[in-house]
C-alpha positions as CSV (number, residue, x, y, z in Angstrom):
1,X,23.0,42.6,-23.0
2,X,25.3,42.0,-25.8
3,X,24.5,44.7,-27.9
4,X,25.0,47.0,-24.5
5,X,28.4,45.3,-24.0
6,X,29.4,46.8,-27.7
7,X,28.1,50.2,-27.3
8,X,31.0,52.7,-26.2
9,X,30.3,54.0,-23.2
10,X,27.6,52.8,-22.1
11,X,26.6,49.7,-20.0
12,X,24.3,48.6,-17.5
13,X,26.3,49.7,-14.5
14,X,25.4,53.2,-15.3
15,X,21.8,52.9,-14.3
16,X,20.6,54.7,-11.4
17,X,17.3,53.2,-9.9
18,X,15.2,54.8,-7.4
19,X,12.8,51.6,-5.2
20,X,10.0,53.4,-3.5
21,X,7.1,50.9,-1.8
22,X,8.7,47.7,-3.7
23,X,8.9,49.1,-7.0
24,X,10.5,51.4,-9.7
25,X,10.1,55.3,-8.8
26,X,13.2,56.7,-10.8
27,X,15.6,55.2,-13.4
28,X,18.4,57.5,-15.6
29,X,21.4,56.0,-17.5
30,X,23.9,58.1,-18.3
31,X,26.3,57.4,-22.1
32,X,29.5,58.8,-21.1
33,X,30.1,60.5,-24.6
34,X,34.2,61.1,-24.0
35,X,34.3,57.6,-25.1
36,X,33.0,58.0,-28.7
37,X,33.2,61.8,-29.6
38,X,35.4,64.4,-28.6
39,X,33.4,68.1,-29.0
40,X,35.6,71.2,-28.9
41,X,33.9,74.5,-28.4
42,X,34.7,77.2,-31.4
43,X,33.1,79.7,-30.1
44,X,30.0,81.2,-27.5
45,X,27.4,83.5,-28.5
46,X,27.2,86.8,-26.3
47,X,24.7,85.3,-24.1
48,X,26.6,81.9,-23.4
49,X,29.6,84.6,-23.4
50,X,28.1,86.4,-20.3
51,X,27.4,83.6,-18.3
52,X,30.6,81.7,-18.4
53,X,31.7,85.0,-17.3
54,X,28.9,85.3,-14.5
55,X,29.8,81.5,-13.5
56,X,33.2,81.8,-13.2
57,X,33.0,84.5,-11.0
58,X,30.4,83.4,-8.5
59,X,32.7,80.2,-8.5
60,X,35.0,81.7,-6.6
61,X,32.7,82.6,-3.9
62,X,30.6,78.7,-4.3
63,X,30.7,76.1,-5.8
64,X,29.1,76.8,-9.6
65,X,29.2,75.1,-12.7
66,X,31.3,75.7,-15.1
67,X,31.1,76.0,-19.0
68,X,33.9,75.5,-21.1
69,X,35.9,78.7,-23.3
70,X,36.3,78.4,-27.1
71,X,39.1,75.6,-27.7
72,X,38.3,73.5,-24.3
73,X,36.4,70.2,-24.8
74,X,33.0,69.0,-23.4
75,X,33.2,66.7,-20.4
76,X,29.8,65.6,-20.9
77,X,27.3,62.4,-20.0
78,X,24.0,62.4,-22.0
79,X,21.2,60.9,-19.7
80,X,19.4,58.0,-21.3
81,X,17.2,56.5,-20.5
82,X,15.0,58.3,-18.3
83,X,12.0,57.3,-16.5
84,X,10.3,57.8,-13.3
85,X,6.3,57.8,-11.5
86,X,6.8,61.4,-10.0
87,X,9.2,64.6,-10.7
88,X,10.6,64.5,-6.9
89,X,11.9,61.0,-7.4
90,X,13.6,61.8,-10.4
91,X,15.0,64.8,-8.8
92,X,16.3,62.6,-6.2
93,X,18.0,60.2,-8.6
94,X,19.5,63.5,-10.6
95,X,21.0,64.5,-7.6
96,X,22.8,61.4,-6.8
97,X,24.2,61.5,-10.8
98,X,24.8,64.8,-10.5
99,X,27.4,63.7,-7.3
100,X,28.6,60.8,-9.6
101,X,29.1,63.5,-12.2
102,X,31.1,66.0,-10.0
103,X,33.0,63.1,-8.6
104,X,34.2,62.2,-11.9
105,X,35.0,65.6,-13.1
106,X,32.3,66.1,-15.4
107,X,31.5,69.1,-17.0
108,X,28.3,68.8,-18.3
109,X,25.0,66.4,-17.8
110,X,22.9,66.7,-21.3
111,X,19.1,65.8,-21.1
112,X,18.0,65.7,-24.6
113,X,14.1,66.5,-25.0
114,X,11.0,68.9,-25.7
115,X,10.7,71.8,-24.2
116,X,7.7,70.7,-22.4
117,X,8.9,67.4,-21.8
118,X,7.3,66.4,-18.3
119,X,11.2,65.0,-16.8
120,X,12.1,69.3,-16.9
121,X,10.1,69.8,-13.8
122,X,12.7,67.7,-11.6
123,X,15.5,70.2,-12.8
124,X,14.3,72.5,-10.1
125,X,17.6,73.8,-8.2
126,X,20.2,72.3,-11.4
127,X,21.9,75.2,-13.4
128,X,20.7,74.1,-17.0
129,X,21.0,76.2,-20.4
130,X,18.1,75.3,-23.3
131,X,19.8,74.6,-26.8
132,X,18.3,74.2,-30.1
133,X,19.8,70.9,-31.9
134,X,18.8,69.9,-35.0
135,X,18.5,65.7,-34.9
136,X,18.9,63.9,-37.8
137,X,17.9,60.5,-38.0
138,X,18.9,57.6,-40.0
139,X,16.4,54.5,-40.6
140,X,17.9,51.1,-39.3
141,X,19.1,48.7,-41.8
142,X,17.6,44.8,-41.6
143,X,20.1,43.1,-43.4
144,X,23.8,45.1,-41.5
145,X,24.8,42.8,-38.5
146,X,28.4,43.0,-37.3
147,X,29.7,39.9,-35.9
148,X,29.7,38.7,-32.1
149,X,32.3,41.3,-29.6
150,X,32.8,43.8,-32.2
151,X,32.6,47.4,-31.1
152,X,29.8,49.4,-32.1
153,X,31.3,52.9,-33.0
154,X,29.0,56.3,-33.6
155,X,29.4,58.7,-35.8
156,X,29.1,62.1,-34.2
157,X,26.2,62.9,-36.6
158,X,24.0,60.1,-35.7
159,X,24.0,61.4,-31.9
């Protein structure tokens, strides 16, 4: 728990758990990234371009998400980690976060993953947008430790 106390962000208090029949049906954290990165949009392709448009128009009949113009930042929560026994109870548990999410005036939930990652099938009924990323990774260290109660800050490439 230590370690979770030093990440930015993050903690156990934002883990959502789904009980069903005296067990675990649905968990999803959520690492509320405006606390170690702020990402500032330069600029949408066409396609991006015509649905902001398309979004902010039907919000003014419903309620609709919302993506940020060129200069506005990302209000965003990546959700980690994710598991669950069946795609309706992680819908159920997305739903709730998605609440929490509005609630808190978030703009944007990121799930990171495959395109046929199994957890895609309880996004049924969410607005969502498929992104290429290119992840880097860099191989853990043995012999860095930082001492006890110091912050653990990332750097924006090692998301």
């Amino acid at each position: 728990h230590e370690s979770l106390r030093r990440l930015q962000g993050f903690s156990l208090d934002n883990l959502l758990v789904l009980e069903r029949n005296g067990g675990l049906a649905a968990c999803v954290g959520y690492w509320d990234w405006r606390k170690i990165v702020a990402i500032t949009v330069q600029s949408l392709n066409p396609r991006l371009r015509f649905l902001r448009g398309a979004l902010n128009l039907a919000g003014r009949v419903f309620p609709a998400p919302s993506l940020p113009g060129p200069g506005e930042a990302l209000t965003q929560w990546c959700l980690t980690p994710v598991g669950f026994t069946s795609p309706e109870a992680l819908h159920a548990v997305l739903v709730t976060l998605n609440n929490l999410a509005v609630q808190e005036r978030i703009g944007q939930l990121f799930l990171v993953g495959e395109r046929n990652a199994p957890w895609f099938s309880a996004l049924k009924g969410f607005f969502s947008a498929d992104t290429f990323v290119h992840l880097y990774v860099k191989p853990l260290v043995d012999s860095v430790s930082l001492p006890q109660g110091t912050p653990v800050y990332l750097d924006a490439v090692d998301l």
